[in-house]
N, C-alpha and C positions, 0 to 999 in steps of 0.2 A: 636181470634174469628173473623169471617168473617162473617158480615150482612148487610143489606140494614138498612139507615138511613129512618128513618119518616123524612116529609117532614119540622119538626118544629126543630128538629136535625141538617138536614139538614142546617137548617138556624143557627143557634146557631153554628157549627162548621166555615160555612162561617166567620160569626163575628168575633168568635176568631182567628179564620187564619189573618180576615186581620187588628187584633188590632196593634197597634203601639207597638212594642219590644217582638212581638207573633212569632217567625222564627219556623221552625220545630221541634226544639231541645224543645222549650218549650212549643209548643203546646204539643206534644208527652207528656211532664212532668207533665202537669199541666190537661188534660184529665187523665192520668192514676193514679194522685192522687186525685181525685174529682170524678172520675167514669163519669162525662158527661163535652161538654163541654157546657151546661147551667149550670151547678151548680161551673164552674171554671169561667163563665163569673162574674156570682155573686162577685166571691171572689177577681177578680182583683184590686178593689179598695185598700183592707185592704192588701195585698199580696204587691202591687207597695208603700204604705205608710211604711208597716216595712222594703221593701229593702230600703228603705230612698228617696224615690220618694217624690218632695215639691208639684206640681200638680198633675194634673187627667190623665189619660194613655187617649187617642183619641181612643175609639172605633165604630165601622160604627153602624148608628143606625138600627133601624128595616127597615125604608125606604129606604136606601142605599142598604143593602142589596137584596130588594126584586127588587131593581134598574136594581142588579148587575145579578140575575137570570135571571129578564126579558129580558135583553138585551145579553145574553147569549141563552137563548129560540130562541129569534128574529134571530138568526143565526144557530140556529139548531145544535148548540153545547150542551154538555151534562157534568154537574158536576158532577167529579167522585171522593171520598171520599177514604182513602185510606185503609179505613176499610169493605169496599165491596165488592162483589165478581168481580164486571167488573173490576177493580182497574189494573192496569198491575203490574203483580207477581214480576216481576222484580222491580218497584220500592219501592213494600211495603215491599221488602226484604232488602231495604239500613235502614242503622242505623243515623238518622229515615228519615221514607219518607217523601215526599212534602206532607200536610195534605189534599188538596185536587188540582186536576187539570181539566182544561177546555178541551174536545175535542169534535174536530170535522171534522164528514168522517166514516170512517170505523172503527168502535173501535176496534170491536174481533179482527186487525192485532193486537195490541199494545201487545196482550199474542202470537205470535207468536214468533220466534227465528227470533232476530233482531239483528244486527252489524250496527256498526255506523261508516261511513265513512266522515271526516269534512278532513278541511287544509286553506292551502291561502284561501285572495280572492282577493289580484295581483294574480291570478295562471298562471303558463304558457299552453300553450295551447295544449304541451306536457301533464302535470299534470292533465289538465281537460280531457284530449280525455281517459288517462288511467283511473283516478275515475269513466267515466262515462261506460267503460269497465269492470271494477270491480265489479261496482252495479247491473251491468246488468248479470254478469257469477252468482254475490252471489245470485241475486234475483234467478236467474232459477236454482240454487241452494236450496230454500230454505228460505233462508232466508231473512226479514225483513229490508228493508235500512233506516238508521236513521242518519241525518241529519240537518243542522239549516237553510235552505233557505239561506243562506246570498251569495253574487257574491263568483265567482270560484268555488273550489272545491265542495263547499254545493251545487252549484247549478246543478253542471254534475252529483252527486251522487243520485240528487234528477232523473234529467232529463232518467240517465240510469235505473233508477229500479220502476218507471211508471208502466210498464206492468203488476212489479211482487207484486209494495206493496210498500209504502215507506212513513215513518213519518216524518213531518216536526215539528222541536222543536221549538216555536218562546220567544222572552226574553219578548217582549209586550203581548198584550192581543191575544187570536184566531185570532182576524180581522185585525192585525197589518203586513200587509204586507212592507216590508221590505228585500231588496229595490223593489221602486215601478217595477222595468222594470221585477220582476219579478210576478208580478199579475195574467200573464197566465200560469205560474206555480204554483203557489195556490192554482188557480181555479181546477187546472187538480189534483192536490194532495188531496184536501178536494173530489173530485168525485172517483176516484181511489185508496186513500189513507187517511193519518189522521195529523190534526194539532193539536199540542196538546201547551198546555201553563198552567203556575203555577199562571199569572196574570188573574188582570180582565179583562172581552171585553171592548175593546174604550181605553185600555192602551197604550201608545207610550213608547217604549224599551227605556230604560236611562243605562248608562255604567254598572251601579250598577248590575242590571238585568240578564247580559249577565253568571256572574260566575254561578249563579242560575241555568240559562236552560244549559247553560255545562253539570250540575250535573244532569239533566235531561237527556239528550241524553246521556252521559258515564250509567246512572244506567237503564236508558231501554234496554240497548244492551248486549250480550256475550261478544262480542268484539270491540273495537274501533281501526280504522285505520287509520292512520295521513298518508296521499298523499304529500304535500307540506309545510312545517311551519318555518317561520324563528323564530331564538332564543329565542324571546320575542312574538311567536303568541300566541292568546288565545285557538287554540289547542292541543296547548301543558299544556293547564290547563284542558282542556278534558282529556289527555291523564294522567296527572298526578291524575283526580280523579276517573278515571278510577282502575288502580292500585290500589286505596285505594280502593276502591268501589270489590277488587278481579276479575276485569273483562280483558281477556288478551288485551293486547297494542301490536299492530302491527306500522310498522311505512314503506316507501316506499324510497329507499336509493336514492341518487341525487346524481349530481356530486358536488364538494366542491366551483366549480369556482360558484355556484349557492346561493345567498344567501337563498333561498328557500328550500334548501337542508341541511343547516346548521341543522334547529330543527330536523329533522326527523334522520339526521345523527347523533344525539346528542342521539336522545333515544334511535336509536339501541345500540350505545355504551353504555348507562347507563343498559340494558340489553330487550328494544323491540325486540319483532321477526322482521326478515325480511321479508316485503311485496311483491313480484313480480307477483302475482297474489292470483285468488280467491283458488286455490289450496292451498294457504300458509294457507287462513284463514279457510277456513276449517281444514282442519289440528290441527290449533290452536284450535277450539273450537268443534272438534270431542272428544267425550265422557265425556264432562263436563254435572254435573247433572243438573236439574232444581231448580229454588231459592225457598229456604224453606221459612215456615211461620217465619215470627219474634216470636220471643221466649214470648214477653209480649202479656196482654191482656190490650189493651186502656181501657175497661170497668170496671176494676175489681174494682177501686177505694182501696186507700192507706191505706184508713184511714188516722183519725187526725195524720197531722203531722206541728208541730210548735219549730221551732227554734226558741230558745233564742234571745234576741239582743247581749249577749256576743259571742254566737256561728258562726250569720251571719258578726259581725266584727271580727271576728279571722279568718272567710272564705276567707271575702275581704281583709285582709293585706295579706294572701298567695298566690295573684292572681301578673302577672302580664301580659306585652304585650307580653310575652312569651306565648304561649299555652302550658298548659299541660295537664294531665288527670283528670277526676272529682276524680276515684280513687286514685290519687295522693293526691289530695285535701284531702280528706276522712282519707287518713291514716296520711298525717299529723296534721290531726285534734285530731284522736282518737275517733271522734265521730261516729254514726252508720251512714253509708253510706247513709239513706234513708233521714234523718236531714238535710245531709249535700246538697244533692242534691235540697230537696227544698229549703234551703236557697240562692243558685246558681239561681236557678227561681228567688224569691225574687228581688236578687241583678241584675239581668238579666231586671226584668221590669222598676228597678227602673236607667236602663241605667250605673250600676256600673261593670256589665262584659258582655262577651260576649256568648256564650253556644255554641259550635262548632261541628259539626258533629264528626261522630267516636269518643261520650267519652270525646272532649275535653272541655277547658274552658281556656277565657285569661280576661283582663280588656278591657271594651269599648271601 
């Protein structure tokens, strides 16, 4: 179901987004078993006590919150909840979405057909004059460039597709420009384009943040396209959740003597298309459909559902640092899926596992 939040929903969804051990996975869970998330802010107490939580979960108060609107207002950015219609299609279709995000600029791009082009940001100057050629054939093309502002690659992909449209992902809050020198490209993307963020405004990006808006820019886009990456860059963690996420991976081959070349040459081999221009990406994401609704309804509410304490410690001794699937979990339980899932909540608030996108679950 797709609706606009009242403005007291509104707030209550904020809250529980940014409660301490609230990640998407369980916000998703614990709205769709409580029917709102005022009536699962309720339940956090008694919920983090039986996953065996010894203190009280940190959640923002009502002031904090109306802190965190206002100064989001102040910049003319706009919360978008991912159960609304402005919401972009594409990321309320990942399993599960960012429960809400900040933008700001042009929002209607953000349902446009978007491609994401990231890589270096030592780039060479080779790498950069091709991204920023690329952005600019895909933009007049069609399509939507998506991006993280950071030096190199981010930044020619941003600078090439200006005229046509181009979103900037940031790991910080909307205002968190990063790096500074690039400020007049910001300014020029918030006026012709859109800056979109899962934090709050006034937040400075910490490492932690980064895998986050990854997941952001790979689930906005058709396609994601790696220009430059060496074996250990973080767009090759773009590119790798992209893949999960079903969106195609292109990658742009290098020579070998490059170590710049190493990642990109690694994914075509692992089975990326090859990039030599915007013809390829087209190509790639010529006749794919558009992202369906998710199959759930956040509102429907579960109904009572209360695991046992022998059920949630038979959960937790099946867990480890290994991820695996919740349905794993479930059948080796023998218990009804729906038990076993909120016991997973449970153990999740109470800091005793982790809830992972795509289905999974590990320990802490």
């Amino acid at each position: 179901m797709s609706r606009a939040l009242t403005d007291a929903e509104r707030r209550d969804w904020l809250r529980l987004a940014r409660t301490e051990n609230v990640g998407p996975v369980t916000f998703a869970q614990l709205v769709g078993r409580f029917g709102s998330a005022g009536k699962a802010l309720a339940a956090l107490p008694d919920l983090a006590r039986r996953g065996g939580r010894m203190g009280g979960l940190k959640v923002p108060t009502e002031a904090e919150v109306d802190k965190e609107l206002a100064d989001g207002a102040a910049l003319g950015a706009r919360l978008l909840a991912s159960c609304e219609p402005a919401f972009p299609q594409a990321l309320a279709a990942l399993d599960p979405p960012p429960p809400l995000i900040w933008a700001r600029g042009r929002i209607e791009i953000l349902n446009g057909s978007c491609v994401a082009v990231v890589g270096a940001r030592v780039a060479s100057a080779a790498g950069q004059r091709f991204a920023r050629g690329l952005a600019a054939e895909l933009g007049q093309g069609g399509q939507v460039i998506v991006s993280g502002l950071a030096r190199g690659i981010d930044g020619a992909a941003h600078e090439g597709a200006l005229p046509t449209g181009t979103v900037a992902v940031l790991g910080g809050g909307v205002d968190d420009i990063y790096p500074a020198e690039h400020a007049g490209l910001y300014a020029r993307i918030v006026e012709a384009g859109c800056v979109v963020s899962e934090s709050e405004p006034g937040r400075t990006a910490t490492a932690r943040d980064f895998p986050r808006r990854n997941r952001i820019i790979s689930g906005l886009s058709r396609a994601v396209v790696v220009v430059e990456a060496e074996l250990r860059s973080g767009s090759l963690i773009t590119a790798r959740l992209a893949a999960e996420q079903g969106r195609e991976v292109l990658a742009v081959p290098g020579s070998p003597l490059d170590p710049r070349a190493r990642g990109t040459n690694d994914l075509i081999r692992q089975g990326a298309a090859l990039c030599e221009g915007a013809e390829d990406v087209l190509r790639a994401i010529e006749g794919l459909r558009g992202f369906r609704e998710p199959d759930r309804d956040l509102f429907a509410g579960a109904g009572p559902l209360d695991p046992d304490d022998a059920l949630r410690e038979r959960v937790a001794a099946l867990l480890s640092p290994t991820p695996v699937s919740r349905d794993e979990i479930a059948r080796a339980t023998g218990a009804p899926a729906p038990l076993v899932f909120a016991a997973l909540v449970e153990l999740s608030l109470a800091d005793r596992c982790e809830l992972l996108p795509g289905g999974m679950v590990s320990t802490a």
